[in-house]
C-alpha positions in Angstrom: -131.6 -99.0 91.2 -132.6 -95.8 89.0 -132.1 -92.3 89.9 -135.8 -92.4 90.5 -136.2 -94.6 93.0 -134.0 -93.1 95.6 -134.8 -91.5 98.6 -133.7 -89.3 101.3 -130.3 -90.6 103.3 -129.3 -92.3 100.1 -126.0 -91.0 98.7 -125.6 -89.8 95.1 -122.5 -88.9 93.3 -122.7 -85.3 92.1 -120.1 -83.8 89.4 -119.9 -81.5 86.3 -118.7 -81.3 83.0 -116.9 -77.9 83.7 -113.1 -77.6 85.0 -114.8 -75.3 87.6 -117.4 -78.3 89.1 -115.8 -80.3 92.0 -117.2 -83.8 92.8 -118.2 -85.2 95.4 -120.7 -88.2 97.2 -123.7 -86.5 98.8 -126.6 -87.3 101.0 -129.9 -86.7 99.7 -131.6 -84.0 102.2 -135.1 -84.2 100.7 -137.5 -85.9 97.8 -140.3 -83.9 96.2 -142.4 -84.6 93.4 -143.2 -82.3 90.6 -145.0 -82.5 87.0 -143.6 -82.4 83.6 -145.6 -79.5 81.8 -146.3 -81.0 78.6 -147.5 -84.8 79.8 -148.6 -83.7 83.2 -146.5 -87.0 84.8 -145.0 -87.0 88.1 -141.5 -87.3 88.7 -139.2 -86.9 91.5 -136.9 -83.8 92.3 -133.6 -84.7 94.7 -132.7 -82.2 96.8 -129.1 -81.7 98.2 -127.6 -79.5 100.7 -127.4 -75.9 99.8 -131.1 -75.9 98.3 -129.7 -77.4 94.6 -132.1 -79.5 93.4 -131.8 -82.6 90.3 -134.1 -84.0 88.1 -134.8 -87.9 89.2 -135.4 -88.6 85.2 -131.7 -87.4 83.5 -129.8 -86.2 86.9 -129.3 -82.7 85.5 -129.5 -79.4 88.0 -132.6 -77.7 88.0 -131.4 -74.6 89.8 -127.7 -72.7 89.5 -125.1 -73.9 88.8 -126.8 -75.8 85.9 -123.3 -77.7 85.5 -123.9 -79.9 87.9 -125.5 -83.6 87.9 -125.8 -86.1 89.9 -125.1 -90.3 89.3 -125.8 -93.3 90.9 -122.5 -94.3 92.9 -122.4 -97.1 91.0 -122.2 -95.3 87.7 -119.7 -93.1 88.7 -117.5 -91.8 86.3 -114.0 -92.4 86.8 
C-alpha cells in the first residue's frame, strides 16, 4: 500500500523532524483530490483532524505547521 491509495478511516502515522513535533497514529477524517499546477495531474490530499492536510505523493504538510508528515504505519520510523 502507497500513501496514495488510502482512504478515509485508515490510520497514518504522523511525525516531524523538529524537537517541537509530537507523533502520533491518526485516522484519516477526509480524502480530496487536487491538481499539481505545472502537469495538471490529480493527486490526493489526506486530511486529519484539526483541518491539517498532507500531500498523498511525499506525505509532507500542506498547511501549518509545515513540519509535520505523515507515513505509512508500516514505515514508521523508529
Amino acid at each position: 500500500m502507497e500513501l496514495k491509495d488510502l482512504k478515509v478511516g485508515d490510520t497514518v502515522y504522523c511525525t516531524g523532524d523538529s524537537g517541537f513535533c509530537d507523533s502520533s497514529n491518526e485516522k484519516i477524517k477526509k480524502v480530496t483530490v487536487q491538481y499539481d499546477e505545472h502537469s495538471g495531474k490529480p493527486y490526493n490530499v489526506i486530511w486529519l483532524s484539526g483541518e491539517r492536510k498532507f500531500d498523498s505523493r511525499d506525505g509532507g504538510a500542506m498547511n501549518p505547521p509545515l513540519a509535520y508528515y505523515i507515513v505509512l504505519l508500516d514505515k514508521k520510523i523508529k
